[in-house]
C-alpha positions in Angstrom: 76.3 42.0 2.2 79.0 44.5 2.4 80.7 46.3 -0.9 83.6 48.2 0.7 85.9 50.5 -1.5 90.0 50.2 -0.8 92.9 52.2 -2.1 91.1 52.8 -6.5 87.4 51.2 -6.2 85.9 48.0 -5.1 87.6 45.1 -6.2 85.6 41.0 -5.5 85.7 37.7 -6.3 84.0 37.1 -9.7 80.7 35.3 -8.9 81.1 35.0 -5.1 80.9 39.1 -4.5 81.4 40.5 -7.9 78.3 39.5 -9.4 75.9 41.4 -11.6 73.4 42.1 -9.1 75.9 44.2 -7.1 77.8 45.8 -9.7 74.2 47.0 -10.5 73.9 48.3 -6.8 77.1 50.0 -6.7 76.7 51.6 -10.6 73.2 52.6 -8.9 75.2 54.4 -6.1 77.8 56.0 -8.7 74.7 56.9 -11.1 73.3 59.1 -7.5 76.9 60.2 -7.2 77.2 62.2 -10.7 73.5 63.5 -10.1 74.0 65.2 -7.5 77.4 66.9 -9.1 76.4 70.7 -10.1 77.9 69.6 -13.6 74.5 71.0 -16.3 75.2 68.0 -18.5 75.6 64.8 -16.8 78.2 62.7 -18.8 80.2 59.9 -18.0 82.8 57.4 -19.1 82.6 53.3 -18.9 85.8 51.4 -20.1 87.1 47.6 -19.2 89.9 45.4 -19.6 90.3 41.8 -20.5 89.5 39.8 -17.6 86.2 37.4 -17.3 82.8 39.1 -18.3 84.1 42.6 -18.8 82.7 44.1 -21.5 79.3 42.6 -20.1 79.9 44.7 -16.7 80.9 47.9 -18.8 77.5 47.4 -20.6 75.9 47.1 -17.2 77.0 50.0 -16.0 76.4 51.4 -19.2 72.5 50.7 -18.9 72.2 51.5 -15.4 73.7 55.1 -16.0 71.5 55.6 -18.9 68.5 54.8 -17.2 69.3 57.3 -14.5 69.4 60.0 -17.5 73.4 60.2 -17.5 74.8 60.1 -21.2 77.4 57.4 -21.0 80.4 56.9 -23.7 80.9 53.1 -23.7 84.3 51.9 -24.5 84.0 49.5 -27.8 86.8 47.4 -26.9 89.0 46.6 -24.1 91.4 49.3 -23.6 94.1 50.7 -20.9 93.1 52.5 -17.8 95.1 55.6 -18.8 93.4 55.9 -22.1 89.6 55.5 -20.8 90.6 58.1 -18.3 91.7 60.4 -20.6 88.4 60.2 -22.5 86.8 61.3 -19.4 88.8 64.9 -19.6 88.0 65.1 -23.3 84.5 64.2 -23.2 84.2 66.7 -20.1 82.6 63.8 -18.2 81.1 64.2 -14.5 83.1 60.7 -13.7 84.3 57.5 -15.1 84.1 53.7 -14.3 86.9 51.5 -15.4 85.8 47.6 -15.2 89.6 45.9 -13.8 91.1 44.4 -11.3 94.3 46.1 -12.3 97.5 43.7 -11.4 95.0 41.5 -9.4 94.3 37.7 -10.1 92.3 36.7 -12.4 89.4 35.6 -10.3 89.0 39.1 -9.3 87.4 42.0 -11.1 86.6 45.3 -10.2 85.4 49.1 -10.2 87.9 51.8 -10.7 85.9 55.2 -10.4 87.1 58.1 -12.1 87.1 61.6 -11.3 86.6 64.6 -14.3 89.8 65.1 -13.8 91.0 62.2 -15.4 92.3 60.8 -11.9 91.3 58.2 -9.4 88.2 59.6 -7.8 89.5 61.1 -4.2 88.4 59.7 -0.5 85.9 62.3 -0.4 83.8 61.1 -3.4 84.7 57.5 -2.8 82.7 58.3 1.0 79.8 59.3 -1.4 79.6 57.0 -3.3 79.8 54.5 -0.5 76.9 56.5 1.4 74.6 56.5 -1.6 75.2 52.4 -1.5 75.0 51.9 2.0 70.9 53.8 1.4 70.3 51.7 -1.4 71.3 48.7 -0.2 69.5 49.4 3.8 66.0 50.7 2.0 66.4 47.7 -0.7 66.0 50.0 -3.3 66.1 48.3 -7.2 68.7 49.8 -9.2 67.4 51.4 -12.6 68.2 49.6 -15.7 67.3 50.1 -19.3 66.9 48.0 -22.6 70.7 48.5 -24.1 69.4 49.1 -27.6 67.0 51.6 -27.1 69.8 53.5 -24.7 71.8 53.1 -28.2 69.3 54.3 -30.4 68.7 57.2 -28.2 71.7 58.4 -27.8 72.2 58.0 -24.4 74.8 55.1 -24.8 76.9 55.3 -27.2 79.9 53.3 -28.2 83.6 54.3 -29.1 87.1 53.9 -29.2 89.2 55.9 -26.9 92.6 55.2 -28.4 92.7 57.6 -30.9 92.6 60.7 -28.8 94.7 58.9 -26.3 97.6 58.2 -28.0 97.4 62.1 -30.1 97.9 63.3 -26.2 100.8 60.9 -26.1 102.7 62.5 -29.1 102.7 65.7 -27.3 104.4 64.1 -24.3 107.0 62.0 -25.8 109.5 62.7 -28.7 108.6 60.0 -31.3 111.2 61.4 -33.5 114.2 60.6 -30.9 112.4 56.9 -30.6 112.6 56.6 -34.2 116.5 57.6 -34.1 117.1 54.8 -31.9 115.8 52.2 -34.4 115.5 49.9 -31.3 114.3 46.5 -31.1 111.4 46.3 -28.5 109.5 43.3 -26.9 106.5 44.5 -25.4 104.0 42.2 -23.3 101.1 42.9 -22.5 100.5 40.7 -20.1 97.0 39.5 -21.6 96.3 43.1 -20.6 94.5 45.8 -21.7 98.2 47.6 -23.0 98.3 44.5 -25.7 99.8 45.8 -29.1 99.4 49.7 -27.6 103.4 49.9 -27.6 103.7 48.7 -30.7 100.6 50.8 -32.1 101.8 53.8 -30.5 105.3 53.3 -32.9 103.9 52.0 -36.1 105.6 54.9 -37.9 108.8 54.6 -36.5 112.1 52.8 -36.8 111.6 50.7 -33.9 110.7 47.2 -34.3 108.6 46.2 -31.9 107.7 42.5 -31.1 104.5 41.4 -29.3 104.4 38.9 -26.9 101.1 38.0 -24.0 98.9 39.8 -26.5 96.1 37.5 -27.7 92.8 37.5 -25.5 93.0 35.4 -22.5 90.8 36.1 -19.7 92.4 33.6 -17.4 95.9 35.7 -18.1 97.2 31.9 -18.6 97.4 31.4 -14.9 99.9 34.3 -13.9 99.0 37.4 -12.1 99.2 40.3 -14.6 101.7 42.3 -12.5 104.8 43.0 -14.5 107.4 41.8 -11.5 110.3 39.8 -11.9 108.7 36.5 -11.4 105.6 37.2 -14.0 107.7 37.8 -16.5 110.0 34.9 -17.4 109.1 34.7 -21.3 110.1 38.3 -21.7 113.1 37.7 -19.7 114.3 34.3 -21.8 113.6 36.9 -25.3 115.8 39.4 -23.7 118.6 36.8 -22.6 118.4 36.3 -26.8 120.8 38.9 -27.7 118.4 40.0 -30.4 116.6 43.2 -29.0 117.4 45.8 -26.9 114.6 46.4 -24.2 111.3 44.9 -22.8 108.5 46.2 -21.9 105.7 45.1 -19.4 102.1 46.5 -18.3 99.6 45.3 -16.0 96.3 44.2 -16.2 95.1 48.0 -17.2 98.3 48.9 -18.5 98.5 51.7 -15.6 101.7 50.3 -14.4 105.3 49.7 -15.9 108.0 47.1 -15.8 110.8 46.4 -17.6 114.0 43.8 -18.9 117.1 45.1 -20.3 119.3 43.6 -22.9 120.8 41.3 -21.1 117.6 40.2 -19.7 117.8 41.2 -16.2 114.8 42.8 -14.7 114.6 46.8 -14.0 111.9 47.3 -11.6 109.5 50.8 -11.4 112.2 52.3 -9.0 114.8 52.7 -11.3 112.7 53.6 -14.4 111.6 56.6 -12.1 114.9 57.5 -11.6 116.0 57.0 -15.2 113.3 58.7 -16.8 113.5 61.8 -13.8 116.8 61.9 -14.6 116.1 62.5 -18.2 113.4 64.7 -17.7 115.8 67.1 -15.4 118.9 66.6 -17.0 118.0 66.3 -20.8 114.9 69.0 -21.1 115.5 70.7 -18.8 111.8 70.5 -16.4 111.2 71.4 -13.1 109.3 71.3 -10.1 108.2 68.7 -6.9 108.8 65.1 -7.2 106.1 63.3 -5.1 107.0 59.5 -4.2 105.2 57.1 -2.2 106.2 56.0 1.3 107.6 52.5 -0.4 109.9 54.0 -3.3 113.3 54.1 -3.8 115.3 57.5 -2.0 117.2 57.6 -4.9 114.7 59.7 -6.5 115.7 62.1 -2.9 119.4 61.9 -4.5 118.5 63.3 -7.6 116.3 66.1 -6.2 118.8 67.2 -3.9 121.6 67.7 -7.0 119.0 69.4 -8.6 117.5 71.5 -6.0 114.2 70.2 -6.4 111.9 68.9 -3.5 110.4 65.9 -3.0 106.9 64.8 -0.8 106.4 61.5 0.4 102.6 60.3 0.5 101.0 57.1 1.6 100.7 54.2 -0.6 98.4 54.6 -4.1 98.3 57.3 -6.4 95.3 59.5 -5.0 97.8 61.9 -3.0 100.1 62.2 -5.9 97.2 62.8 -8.0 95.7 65.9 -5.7 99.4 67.1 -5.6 100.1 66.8 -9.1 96.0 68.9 -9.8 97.3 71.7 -7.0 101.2 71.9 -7.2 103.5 72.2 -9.7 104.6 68.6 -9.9 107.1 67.5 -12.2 107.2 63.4 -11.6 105.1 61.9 -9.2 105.2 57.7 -8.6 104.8 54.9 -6.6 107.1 51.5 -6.3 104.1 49.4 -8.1 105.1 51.0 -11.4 102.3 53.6 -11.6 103.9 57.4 -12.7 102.7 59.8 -14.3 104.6 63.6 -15.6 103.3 67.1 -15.8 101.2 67.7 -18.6 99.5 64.3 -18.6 96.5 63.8 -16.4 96.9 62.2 -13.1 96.6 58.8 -13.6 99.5 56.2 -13.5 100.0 55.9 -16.6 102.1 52.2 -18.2 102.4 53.1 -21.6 103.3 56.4 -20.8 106.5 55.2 -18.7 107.8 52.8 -21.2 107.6 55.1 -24.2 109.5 57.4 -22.0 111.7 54.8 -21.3 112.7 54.0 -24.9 113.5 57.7 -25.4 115.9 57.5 -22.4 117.6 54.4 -24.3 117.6 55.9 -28.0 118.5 59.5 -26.6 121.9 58.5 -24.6 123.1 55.9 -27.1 123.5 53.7 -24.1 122.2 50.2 -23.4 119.6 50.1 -20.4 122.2 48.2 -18.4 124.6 50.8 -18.8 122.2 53.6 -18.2 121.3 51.4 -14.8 125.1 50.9 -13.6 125.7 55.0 -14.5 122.5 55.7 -12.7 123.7 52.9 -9.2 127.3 54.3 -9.5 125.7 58.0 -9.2 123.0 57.9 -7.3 122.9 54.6 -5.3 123.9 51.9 -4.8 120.3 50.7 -4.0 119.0 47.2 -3.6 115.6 46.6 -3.1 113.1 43.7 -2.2 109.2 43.3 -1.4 107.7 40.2 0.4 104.0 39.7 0.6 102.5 37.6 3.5 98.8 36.1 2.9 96.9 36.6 5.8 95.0 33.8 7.5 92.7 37.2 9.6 92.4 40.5 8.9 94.5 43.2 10.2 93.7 46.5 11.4 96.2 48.6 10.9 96.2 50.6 13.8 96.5 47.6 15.8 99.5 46.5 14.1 101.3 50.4 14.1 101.2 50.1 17.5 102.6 47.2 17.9 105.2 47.4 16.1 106.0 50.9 17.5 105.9 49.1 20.6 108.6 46.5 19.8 110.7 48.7 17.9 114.5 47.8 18.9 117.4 50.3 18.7 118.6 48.4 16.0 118.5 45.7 13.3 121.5 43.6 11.9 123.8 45.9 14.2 122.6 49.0 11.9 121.1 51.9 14.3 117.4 52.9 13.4 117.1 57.2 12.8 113.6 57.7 13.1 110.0 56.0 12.8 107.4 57.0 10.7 103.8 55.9 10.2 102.7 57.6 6.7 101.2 54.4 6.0 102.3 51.8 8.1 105.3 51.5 10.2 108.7 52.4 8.0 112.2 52.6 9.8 114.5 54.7 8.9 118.8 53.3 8.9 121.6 55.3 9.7 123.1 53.6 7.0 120.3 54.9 4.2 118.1 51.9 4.3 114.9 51.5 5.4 112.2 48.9 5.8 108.5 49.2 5.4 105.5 46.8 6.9 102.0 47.7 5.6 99.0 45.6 4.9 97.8 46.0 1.5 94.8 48.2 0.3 93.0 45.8 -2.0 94.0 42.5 -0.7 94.5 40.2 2.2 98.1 40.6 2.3 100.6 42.2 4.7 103.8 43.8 2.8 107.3 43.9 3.7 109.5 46.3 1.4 113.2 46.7 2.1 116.3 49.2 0.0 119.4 49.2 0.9 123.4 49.3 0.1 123.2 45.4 -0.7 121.3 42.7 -0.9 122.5 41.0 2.2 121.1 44.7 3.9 117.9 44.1 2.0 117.7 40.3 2.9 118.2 40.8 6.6 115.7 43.8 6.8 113.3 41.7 4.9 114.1 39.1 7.5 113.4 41.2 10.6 110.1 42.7 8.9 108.6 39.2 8.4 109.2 38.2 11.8 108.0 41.3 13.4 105.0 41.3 10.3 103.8 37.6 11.6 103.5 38.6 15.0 100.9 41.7 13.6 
């Protein structure tokens, strides 16, 4: 049996690999993890989301944590990834386990560990964690697991509610005031998600009206994938195309990533809310510093760096490089095409909620509609198309083997537009004279090869996407 971590945790099948028996193993291997940290007072974090069984996992972990003498603060409630990780800086945890399987579906769960500083936990500590398993499970070592009332009565579990300091951190980051000026109409979904209601929470005391869709619990996430993309959220779209609200707003599973629909219902993907809310962050207060993107994001967020003066750093795929950038640099923005951004002064974590209250104070600052603040945004900094496909896999991929073939079979051209320059960040991304660029990559937490394309059009987009899944099915 073989528990491998990918891009944020371990992430299985419920009942075929994600069973209790090995979430014990690898809490076991986390629980060895914190011990060994110099920390004096060993403290730690558990949270979980709404999927299948996850508050009983989060107790699990609870009670194998306790048992190995680590104080653990367990979540009472399902709540957002963002929010149980910044519990872990206010508690001044060692580390944090959040039970999700983020955007995944919903016969997947999974183990996001968290770092004290609020962050996913870095390669280094996930190659810890990993070698502390590997022993356990090679010497068949029991994991240690205590009665969960006694750990209650004891004190060494005990249960709480992370919102509250969560969303007092948020009021420092956002202008509610500004929101309140805007007296917007919202519809925010949560997907099934752990974000359910926060939006809406998070403005009880101000003008907006906010209406809840997606926010009942429902495990099965009705069948959908809770990934706010385009074709996940049709409900929110048909509200929008209403006429009677302004924006929508989406989060994922964990509520660590963002999507949204404007008013005329058309969907505004993660690429241009980072460049709206960048925008806004330069050009309305006034902030500085780096902008870290990953390798698949829009290079309209170079456009607006470069009229600004500010630099930008492009990092592999997932939001542990923008995370050890944001903890060592002074990093204004950092984000990644999936939707997960985060600003300075928040910890780094991608960060849902975050985004889309940002996002309404873009709207109710300008006095514009989020269409118009997209067109103004195209006619200035674009234009920019863009497009992911994801191929299912029928073997796995290494993807070393598939750099070099594709670096192999790299032409001089595609669809008569010259190719600049290679790179192989993560993956095999070409570089167009003409601005675009393509980008094949297998994924880091599932058995799927992506193909992302931006360009001047979507005819550019759709014949780069083209090219990439032929050259992608010969990988």
């Amino acid at each position: 049996m073989t528990i491998k971590f990918g891009t944020d945790g371990w992430r299985a099948i419920i009942s075929r690999d994600f069973t209790f028996h090995n979430l014990r193993l690898v809490a076991q291997a986390i629980a060895n993890f914190i011990n060994d940290q110099p920390a004096p007072d060993k403290i730690a974090v558990v949270g979980f989301d709404t999927r299948f069984l996850s508050d009983r996992y989060a107790a699990e972990v609870a009670m194998v944590f306790a048992a190995n003498g680590i104080k653990t603060w367990l979540a009472r409630a399902d709540a957002p990834t963002p929010a149980v990780s910044y519990a872990i800086v206010e508690k001044k945890a060692v580390a944090g386990v959040m039970i999700t399987a983020s955007h995944n579906p919903p016969r997947y769960n999974g183990v996001k560990l968290k770092a004290g500083f609020g962050g996913s936990a870095t390669k280094e500590q996930h190659k810890q964690v990993e070698a502390h398993l590997s022993k356990i499970i090679e010497n068949k070592i029991e994991p240690k697991i205590g009665p969960y009332k006694e750990q209650i009565d004891d004190g060494m579990i005990t249960r709480f509610d992370p919102a509250w300091s969560y969303y007092g951190h948020l009021g420092t980051l956002i202008s509610l005031d500004t929101i309140s000026q805007g007296k917007l109409g919202v519809v925010a979904d949560g997907m099934f998600g752990a974000g359910r209601g926060v939006i809406g929470e998070m403005l009880a005391r101000t003008r907006a009206e906010v209406t809840n869709i997606r926010h009942r619990m429902n495990p099965g996430f009705d069948g959908i994938h809770p990934e706010p993309i385009a074709r996940n959220l049709q409900q929110l779209m048909s509200m929008m195309k209403s006429g009677h609200y302004h924006l929508g707003l989406a989060t994922d599973g964990d509520a660590d990533r963002i999507g949204a629909v404007d008013n005329n219902g058309d969907f505004v993907d993660p690429h241009r809310i980072f460049s709206l809310i960048l925008k806004y962050l330069i050009e309305e207060r006034g902030m500085s510093g780096k902008v870290v993107r990953t390798v698949s994001t829009t290079r309209m967020i170079d456009r607006i760096c470069a009229k600004h003066g500010l630099d930008v750093v492009e990092v592999p795929v997932g939001f542990g490089l923008i995370a050890d950038l944001m903890m060592t640099e002074d990093v204004l923005m950092g984000g990644e095409e999936s939707g997960g951004m985060s600003i300075k002064g928040h910890i780094p974590e991608g960060d849902g909620i975050l985004m889309g209250l940002l996002l309404l104070e873009v709207v109710a600052s300008s006095g514009k509609t989020l269409d118009q603040l997209v067109n103004d945004l195209l006619e200035e900094y674009g234009p920019a198309q863009y497009s992911r496909t994801d191929m299912q896999l029928s073997r796995p991929v290494e993807k070393a083997d598939m750099v070099a073939m594709l670096l192999d079979a790299a032409p001089k051209q595609i669809s008569g537009v010259e190719i600049e320059r290679i790179e192989t960040t993560d993956g095999v991304k070409y570089y167009m004279a003409d601005g675009s660029w393509l980008l094949i990559r297998p994924s880091g937490t599932e058995p799927v090869l992506r193909v992302y394309a931006e360009g001047p059009s979507d005819a550019v987009v759709a014949a780069l996407l083209g090219f990439g899944e032929e050259m992608a099915a010969k990988a």
